[in-house]
Each structure stands twice: as structure tokens, then as C-alpha cells.
C-alpha positions as CSV (number, residue, x, y, z in Angstrom):
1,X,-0.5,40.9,34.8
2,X,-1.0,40.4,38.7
3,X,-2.9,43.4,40.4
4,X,-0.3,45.6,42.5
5,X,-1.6,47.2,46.2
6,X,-2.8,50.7,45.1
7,X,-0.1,53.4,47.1
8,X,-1.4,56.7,48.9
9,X,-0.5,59.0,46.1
10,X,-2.7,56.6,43.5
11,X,-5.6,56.5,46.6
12,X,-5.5,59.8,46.5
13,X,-5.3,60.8,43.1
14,X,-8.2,58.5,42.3
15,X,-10.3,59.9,45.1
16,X,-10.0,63.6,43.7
17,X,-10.3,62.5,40.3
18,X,-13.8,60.4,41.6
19,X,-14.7,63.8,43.8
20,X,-16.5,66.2,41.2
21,X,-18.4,63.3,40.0
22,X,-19.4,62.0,43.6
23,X,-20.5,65.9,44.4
24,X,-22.6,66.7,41.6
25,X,-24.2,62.9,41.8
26,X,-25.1,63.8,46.1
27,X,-26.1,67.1,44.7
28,X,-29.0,65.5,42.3
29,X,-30.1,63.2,45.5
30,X,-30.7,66.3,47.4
31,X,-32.7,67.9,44.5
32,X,-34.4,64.4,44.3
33,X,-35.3,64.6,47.5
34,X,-36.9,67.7,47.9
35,X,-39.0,66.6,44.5
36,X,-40.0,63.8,46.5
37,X,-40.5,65.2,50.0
38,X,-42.3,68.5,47.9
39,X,-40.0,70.8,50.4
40,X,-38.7,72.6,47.3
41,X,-38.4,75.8,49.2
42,X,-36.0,74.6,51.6
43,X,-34.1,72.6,48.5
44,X,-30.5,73.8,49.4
45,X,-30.8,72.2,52.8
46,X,-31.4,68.8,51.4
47,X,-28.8,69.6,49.1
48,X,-26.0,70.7,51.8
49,X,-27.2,67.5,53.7
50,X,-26.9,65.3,50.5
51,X,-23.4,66.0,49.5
52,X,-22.2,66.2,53.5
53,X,-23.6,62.5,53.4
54,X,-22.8,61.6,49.7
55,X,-18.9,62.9,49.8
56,X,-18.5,61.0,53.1
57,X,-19.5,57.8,51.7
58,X,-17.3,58.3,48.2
59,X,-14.9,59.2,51.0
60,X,-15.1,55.7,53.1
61,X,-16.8,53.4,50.2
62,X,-14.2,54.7,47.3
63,X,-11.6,54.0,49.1
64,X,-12.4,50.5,49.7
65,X,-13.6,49.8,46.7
66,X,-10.0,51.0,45.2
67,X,-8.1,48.9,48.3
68,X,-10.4,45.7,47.2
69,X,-10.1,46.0,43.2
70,X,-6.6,46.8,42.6
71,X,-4.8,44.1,44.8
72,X,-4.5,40.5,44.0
73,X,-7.4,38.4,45.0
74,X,-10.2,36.0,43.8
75,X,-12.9,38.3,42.4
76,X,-16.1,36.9,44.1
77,X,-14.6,38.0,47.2
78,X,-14.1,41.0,46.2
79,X,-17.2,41.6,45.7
80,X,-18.8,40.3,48.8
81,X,-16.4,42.6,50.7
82,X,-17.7,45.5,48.6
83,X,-21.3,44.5,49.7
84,X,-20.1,44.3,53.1
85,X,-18.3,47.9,53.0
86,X,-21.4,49.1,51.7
87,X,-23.9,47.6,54.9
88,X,-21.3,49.1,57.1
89,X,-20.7,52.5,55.1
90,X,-24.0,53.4,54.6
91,X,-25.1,54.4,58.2
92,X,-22.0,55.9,59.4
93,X,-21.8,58.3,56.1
94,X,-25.3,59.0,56.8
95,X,-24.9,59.6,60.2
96,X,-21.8,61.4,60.2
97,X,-22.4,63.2,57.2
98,X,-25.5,64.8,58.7
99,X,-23.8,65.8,62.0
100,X,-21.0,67.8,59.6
101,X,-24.1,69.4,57.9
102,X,-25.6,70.2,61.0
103,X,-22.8,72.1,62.0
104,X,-22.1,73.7,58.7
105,X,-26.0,75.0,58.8
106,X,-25.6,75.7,62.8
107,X,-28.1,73.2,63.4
108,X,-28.8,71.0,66.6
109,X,-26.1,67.7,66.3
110,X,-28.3,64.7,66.6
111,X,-27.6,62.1,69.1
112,X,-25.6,58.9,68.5
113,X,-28.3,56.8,68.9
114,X,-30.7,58.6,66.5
115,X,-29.3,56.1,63.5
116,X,-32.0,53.7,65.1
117,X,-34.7,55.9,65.0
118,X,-37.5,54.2,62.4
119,X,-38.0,57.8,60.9
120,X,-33.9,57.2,60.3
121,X,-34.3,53.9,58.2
122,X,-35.6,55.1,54.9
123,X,-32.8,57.7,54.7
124,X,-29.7,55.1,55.5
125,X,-31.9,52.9,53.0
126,X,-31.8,55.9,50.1
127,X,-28.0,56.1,51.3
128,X,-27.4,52.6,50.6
129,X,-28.9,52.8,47.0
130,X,-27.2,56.0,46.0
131,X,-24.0,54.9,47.4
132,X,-24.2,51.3,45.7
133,X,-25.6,53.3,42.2
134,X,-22.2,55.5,42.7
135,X,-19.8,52.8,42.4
136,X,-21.8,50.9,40.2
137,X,-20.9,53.9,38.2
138,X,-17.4,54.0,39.0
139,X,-17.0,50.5,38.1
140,X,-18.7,50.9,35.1
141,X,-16.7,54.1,33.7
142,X,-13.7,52.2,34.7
143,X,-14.5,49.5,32.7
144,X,-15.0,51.6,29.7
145,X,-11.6,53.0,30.4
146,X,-10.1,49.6,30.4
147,X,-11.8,48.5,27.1
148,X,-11.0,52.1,25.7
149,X,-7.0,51.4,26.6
150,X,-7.2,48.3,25.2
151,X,-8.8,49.2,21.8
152,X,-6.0,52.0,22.1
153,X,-3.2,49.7,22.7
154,X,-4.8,47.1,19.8
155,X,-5.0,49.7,17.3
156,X,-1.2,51.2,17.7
157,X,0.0,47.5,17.4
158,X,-2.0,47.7,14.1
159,X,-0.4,50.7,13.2
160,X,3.0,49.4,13.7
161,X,2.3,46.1,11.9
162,X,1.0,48.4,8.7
163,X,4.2,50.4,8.9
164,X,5.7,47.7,8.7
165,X,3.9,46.1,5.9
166,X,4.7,49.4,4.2
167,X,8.3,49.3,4.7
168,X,8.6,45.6,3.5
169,X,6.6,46.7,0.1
170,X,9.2,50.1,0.1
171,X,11.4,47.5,0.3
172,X,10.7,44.9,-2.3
173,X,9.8,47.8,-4.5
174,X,13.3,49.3,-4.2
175,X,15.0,46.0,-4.9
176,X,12.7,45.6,-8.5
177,X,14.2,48.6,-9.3
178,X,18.0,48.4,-8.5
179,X,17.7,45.3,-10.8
180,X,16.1,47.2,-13.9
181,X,19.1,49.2,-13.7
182,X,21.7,46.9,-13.0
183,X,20.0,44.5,-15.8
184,X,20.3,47.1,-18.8
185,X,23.6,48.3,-18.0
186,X,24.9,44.8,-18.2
187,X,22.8,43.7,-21.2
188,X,24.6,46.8,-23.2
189,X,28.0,45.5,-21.5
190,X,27.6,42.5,-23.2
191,X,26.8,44.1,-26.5
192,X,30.0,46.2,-26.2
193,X,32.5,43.1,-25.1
194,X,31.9,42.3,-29.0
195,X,32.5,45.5,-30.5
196,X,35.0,47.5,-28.0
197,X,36.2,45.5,-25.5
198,X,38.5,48.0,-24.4
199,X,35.8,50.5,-24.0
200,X,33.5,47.5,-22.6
201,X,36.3,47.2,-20.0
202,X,37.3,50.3,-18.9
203,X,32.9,50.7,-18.5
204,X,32.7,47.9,-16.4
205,X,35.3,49.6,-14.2
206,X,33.4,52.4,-13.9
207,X,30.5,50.2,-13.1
208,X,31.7,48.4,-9.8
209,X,33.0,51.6,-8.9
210,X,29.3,52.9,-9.1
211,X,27.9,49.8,-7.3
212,X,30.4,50.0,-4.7
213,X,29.5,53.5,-4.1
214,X,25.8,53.7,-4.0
215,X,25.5,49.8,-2.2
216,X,25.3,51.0,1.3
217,X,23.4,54.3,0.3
218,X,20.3,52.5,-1.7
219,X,20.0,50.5,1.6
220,X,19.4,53.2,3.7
221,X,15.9,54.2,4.6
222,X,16.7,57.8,3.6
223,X,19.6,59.9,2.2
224,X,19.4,63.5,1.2
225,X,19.4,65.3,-2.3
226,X,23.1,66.3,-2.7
227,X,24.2,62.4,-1.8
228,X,20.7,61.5,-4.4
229,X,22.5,63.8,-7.6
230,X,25.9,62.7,-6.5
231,X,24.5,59.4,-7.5
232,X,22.9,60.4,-10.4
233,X,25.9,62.5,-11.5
234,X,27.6,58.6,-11.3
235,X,25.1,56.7,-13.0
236,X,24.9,59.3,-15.9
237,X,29.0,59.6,-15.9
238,X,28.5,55.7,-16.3
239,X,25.8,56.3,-19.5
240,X,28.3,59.4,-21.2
241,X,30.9,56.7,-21.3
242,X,28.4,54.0,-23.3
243,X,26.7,56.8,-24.9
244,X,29.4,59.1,-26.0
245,X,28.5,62.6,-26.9
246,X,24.7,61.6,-28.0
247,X,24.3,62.2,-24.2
248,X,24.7,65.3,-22.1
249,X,23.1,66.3,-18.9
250,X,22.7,68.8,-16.2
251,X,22.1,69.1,-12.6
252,X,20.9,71.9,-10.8
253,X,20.4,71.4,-7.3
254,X,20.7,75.0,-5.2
255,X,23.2,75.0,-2.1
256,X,20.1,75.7,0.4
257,X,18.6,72.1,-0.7
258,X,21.2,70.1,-0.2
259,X,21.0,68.6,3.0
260,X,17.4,67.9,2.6
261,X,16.2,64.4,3.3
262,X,14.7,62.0,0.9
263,X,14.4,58.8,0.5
264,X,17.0,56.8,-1.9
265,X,16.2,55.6,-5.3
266,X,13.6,58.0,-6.3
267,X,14.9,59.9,-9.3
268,X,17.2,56.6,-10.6
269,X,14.3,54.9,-12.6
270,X,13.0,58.3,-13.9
271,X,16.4,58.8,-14.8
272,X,17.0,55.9,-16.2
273,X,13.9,55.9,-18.2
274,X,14.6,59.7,-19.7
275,X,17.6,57.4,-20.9
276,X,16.6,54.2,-22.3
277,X,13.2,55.3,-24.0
278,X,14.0,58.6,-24.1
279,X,17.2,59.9,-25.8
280,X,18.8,55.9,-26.8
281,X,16.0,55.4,-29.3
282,X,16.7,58.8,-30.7
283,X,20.3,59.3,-33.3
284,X,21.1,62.6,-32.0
285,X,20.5,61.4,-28.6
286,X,20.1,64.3,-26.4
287,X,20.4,66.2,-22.8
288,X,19.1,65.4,-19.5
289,X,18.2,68.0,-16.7
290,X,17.7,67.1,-13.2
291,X,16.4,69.9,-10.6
292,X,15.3,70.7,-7.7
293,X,13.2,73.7,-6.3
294,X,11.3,74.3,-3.3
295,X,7.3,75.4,-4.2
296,X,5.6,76.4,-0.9
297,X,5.6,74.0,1.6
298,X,6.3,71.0,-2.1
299,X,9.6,69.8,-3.3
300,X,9.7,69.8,-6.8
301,X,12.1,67.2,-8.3
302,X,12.5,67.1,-12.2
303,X,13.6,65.0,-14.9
304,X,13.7,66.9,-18.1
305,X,15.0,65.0,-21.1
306,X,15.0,66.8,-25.1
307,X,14.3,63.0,-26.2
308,X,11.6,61.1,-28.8
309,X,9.0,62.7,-26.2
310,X,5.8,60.9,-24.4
311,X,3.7,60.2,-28.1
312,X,7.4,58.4,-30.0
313,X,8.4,56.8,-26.9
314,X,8.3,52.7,-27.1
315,X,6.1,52.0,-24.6
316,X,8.0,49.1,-23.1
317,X,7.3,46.7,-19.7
318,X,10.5,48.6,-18.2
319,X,8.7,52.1,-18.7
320,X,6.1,50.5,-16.9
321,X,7.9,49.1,-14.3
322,X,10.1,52.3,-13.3
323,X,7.2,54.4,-12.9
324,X,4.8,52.6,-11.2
325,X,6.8,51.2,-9.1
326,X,8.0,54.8,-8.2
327,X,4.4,55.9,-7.6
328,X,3.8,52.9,-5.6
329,X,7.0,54.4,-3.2
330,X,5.3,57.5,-3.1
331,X,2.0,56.1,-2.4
332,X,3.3,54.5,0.6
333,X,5.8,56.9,1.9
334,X,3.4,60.0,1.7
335,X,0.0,58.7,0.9
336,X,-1.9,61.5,-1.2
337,X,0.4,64.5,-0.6
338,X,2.9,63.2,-3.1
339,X,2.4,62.4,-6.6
340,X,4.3,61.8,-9.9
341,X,3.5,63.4,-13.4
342,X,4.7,63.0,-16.7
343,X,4.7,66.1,-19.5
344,X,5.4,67.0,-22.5
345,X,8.3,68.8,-22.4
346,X,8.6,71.8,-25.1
347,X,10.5,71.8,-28.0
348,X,10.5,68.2,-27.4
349,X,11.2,65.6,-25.0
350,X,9.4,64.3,-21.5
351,X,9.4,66.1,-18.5
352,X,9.1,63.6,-15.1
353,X,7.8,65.9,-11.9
354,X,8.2,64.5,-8.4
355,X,6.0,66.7,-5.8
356,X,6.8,65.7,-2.3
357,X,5.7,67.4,1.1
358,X,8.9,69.2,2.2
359,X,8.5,68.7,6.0
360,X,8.4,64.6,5.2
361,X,10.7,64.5,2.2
């Protein structure tokens, strides 16, 4: 990107933003110079003197420096018509800025010509080292800004890249585990077309009907938890028709959570799995409860089933696979404040507890 000709407000700005800095830096020369001169006693003079002279030249050097470095141009010159401003600038901010002194101070004005008095020479000189150390300075710290920008802009593109990293794995991990469901329901369809094909049939009805319904909301990047148990109540609808009455469940979600957000697909392998390893492998089968409740500043999401419990459960790849790949949601969406436990539930069964931050969830 081409330089642009600084405007008067950004001269400006940058000259009162440069102005504390130039003051307290012509205040030091002063104190320097009474150190050198041993004139201690009379310090404050060289000090009004110093930053009359010193603000005049961040006044007339600043301001070409910021003219010269922020317009289009081959860099060498630049900085040969920096050196140049700085020959010129020295004298006449040393001149001029002890004749504004002087009058502050009510002292005698000094004639024009006194610039080319010899006792004159080692002042413009000390003049022309403090102003050249000054925007040494100013060129350096702008540097540092440019490199510190830079660094910024660098690590936000790296941020963005990682989020979306993230949402591809959310993403991959979401699709694994629309086909674990999708997978046993059809495997147990094919069992039944044997058996009960009526009943086989009027399942697999129910089935597209589910797909169709839940298509567009597994997709989404978020839903909220009264759309979430709608879905659930439809998937488990689904199982109470292949299941008969070895399966009954419950959902208790309060009216004051309902629109919360959340992202899709969370509870469906847990509920799945409360299912499959859960209450099929038992004879009575059993219930299911899903809730929700707010903790603090948590969500608490639960998946309570009264099956063969965490110690008689097969422990199967598609166990596996539901949960971690749950936790491995979790672990991306929320990092550490999120987590996923499994209990024992009490008489019997397995309890699955989702603990999300309620201001991300």
C-alpha cells in the first residue's frame, strides 16, 4: 500500500500526540545542561530555555519529518531531506526559541545576528544532536508501532484460521455422529422388514419424517433447547415404536429455558447411547429422563436412563464413539468450562451430565 499525503487534522494530531514526549525530552537537556555548565542554581532557566528551543524544533522538524515519511517517494531521499530539515531547523529553533524565552523570562531579546556569534555554535551544535536524537526516537517508537500492528494483525488472522479449524472438526465431528444414529436405526429396520413388515413400514415412515425434520436443524451452527427436546421427543417417538412398551421416557425442560441457545446434536448420542447400551440389552427395557436446569451461571443437561447401568453395559466402539466425540464438541466449543460426566444413576441405570457456561451455551 502506496503512502497517502498526511492531512492537517493527522499533522496535527501527530504533533500533540509527539508534544508531551518532545517537552519532557527538552526538559532533561535543560537539566543536562546545567549538570554540565555546574549552574545548578539557576537550573529552571536552562530548563525554560530548553523546552522554548526543544518544542520549536519538534514544532518545525516534526512536521517535516511527518510531510517527508508519509507521502510517496524513494526512501533515500527522504532521508537526505530529513538531514537537510535538520541543518536548517536547528539554528532557527535555537534562535527563535531563545528570543520566546527571553521574553517569557523578561529578558533582553538578542540580536539577529547573534546566531553567528562563536560562543552561539556549541549550543545550535547541542541543538542539532538533541533534535536529531528526538526523531531518531520518533522514528524508532514508530517503528515499534508498525511491527506491533503487524504482529496484531498476524495473530487475529491466526485466530480466525483456528476458529475455523475448529468449526471444520465441529463439523466433521457432527457428521460421525448423525451417521451412528442413522446407521442403527436402519440396521434394526432391516431386522424388522423380516419379522413385521407392516410395523417395519409404518417405522420407516416415521423415520423420513424425523430426517426431514431435524435435516436443516442439525446443520445449523446453533438451535435452542425447546427445538433440541423437540427433537429428541422425535427420535425417542421413533424408538417407542421399535421398542414398544420396554421403553418410556420423560422430558422436563422448564418454560424459562426454552429459548436458550445451544448448539445441535449434543444430547442425540447421549440419548442414543442411554438407548442402545442402556435399556435394549436389558428385557424389561426401561425409562429415559432428559432435563434441564440452570446451576449458577452452568447449564445442566441430563440424561438419566433406569438401564443395565455403567458396570453391565457392553462396552462397544459406538459407546465410544458417541461420547468422545461429544466431549471433543465440547472441548472445542467451550474449551475447559464445559465438561461431560457419566454416573451411576441410583437404583440403577447411567446418568449422562452435560455442564455448559450459560452465557455461551
Amino acid at each position: 500500500m502506496q503512502p497517502v499525503a498526511p492531512s492537517f487534522t493527522f499533522l496535527v494530531r501527530r504533533l500533540v500526540k509527539d508534544a508531551p514526549l518532545g517537552f519532557v525530552f527538552s526538559a532533561l537537556c535543560g537539566v543536562v545542561i546545567a549538570l554540565v555548565t555546574g549552574n545548578m542554581h539557576r537550573a529552571y532557566l536552562n530548563i525554560v530555555y530548553s523546552v522554548c528551543i526543544g518544542m520549536l524544533a519538534l514544532l518545525l522538524i516534526d512536521t517535516a519529518r511527518l510531510l517527508i515519511f508519509h507521502r510517496p517517494g524513494n526512501r533515500k531521499m527522504k532521508w537526505v531531506l530529513l538531514v537537510a530539515v535538520l541543518l536548517v531547523s536547528a539554528p532557527i529553533a535555537n534562535f527563535g526559541g531563545i528570543v520566546i524565552a527571553a521574553s517569557l523570562l523578561g529578558h533582553p531579546i538578542p540580536p539577529l545576528r547573534s546566531i553567528f556569534a562563536p560562543a552561539e555554535a556549541n549550543m545550535m551544535l547541542f541543538t542539532l544532536l538533541a533534535a536529531t536524537g528526538a526523531v531518531m526516537l520518533f522514528i524508532n517508537r514508530e517503528r515499534m508501532a508498525r511491527i506491533e500492528a503487524e504482529v496484531a494483525k498476524e495473530r487475529a488472522r491466526a485466530e480466525i484460521v483456528e476458529r475455523q479449524a475448529v468449526q471444520a472438526q465441529l463439523q466433521l465431528l457432527q457428521a460421525q455422529i448423525e451417521p451412528h444414529m442413522l446407521f442403527n436405526t436402519l440396521a434394526n429396520l432391516q431386522g424388522l422388514i423380516a419379522i413385521d413388515p407392516e410395523r417395519a413400514s409404518h417405522i420407516l415412515d416415521q423415520f423420513i419424517q424425523y430426517l426431514r425434520a431435524t435435516l436443516t436443524s442439525s446443520r445449523a451452527p446453533h438451535t435452542t433447547l425447546a427445538q433440541e427436546f423437540e427433537l429428541i421427543d422425535a427420535y425417542l417417538g421413533l424408538m417407542c415404536m421399535r421398542m414398544g412398551e420396554r421403553l418410556r421416557y420423560r422430558l422436563e425442560l422448564p418454560d424459562a429455558l426454552r429459548r436458550l441457545p445451544l448448539p445441535p446434536m449434543l444430547l442425540q448420542p447421549l440419548v442414543e447411547n442411554a438407548i442402545i447400551h442402556g435399556l435394549e440389552p436389558t428385557v424389561a427395557g426401561g425409562e429415559i429422563t432428559i432435563s434441564a436446569r440452570v446451576s449458577g451461571d452452568m447449564l445442566d443437561l441430563s440424561v438419566c436412563d433406569t438401564g443395565c447401568g455403567l458396570s453391565d453395559a457392553p462396552r462397544t466402539a459406538g459407546t465410544r464413539v458417541g461420547v468422545a466425540n461429544t466431549r471433543d464438541r465440547l472441548q472445542g466449543l467451550f474449551g475447559e468450562r464445559a465438561r461431560l460426566e457419566l454416573e451411576t444413576a441410583i437404583p440403577r441405570g447411567t446418568i449422562a451430565r452435560l455442564t455448559l457456561p450459560l452465557e455461551q451455551s
